[in-house]
C-alpha positions in Angstrom: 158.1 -21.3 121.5 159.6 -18.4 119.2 157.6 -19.8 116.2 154.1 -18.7 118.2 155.8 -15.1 118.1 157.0 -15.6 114.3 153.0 -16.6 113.4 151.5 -13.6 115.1 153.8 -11.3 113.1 152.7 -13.4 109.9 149.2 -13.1 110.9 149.3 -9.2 111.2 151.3 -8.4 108.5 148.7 -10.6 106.1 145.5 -8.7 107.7 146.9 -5.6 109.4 145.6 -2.3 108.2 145.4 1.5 110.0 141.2 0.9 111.3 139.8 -0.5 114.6 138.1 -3.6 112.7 141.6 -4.6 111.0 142.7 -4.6 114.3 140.0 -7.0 116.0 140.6 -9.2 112.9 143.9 -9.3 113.0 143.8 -9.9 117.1 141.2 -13.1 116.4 144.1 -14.6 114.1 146.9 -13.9 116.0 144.9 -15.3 118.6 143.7 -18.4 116.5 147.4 -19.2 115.5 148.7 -19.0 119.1 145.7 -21.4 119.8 146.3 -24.0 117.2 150.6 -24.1 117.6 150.3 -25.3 121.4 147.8 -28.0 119.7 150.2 -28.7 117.6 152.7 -28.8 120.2 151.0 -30.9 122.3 150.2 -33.6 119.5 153.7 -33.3 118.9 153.6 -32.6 115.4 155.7 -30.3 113.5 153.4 -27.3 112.4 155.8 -24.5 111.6 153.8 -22.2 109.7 150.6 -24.0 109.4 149.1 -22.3 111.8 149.8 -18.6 110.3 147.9 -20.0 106.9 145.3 -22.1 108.7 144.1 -19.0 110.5 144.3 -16.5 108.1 142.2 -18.4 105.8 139.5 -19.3 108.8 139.8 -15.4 109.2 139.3 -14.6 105.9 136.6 -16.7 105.0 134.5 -15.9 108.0 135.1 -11.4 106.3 133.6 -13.1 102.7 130.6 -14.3 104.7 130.3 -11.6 106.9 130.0 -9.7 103.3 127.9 -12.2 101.8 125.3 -11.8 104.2 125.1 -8.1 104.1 125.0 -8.3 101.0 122.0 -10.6 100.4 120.3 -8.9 103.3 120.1 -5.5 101.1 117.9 -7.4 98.3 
């Protein structure tokens, strides 16, 4: 059960930043990772940090698109 604490920590320290939307961002990752460690808990399977990455990345990705489409929404 600590390692749900240890991949929160991971996850803010990858997205965390001093603005309201870093912490929403942040909050949907930690959030994420809690999410996908008692999955993996209940599959029994091993995860240890796999569900820091896994959910940063989902996180990130889902920021480039967000970006993306403003971006093609200008021209």
């Amino acid at each position: 059960m600590g390692l749900m604490g240890y991949n929160g920590v991971l996850c803010s320290i990858a997205l965390g930043n001093k603005n309201l939307k870093s912490l929403v961002w942040t909050s949907c990752s930690v959030l994420l990772s809690v999410v996908l460690q008692v999955i993996g808990m209940n599959l029994g399977i091993t995860t240890l940090t796999a569900p820091f990455v896994i959910s940063v990345w989902v996180i990130m990705g889902i920021q480039k698109l967000m970006i993306l489409q403003q971006y093609t929404k200008r021209f």
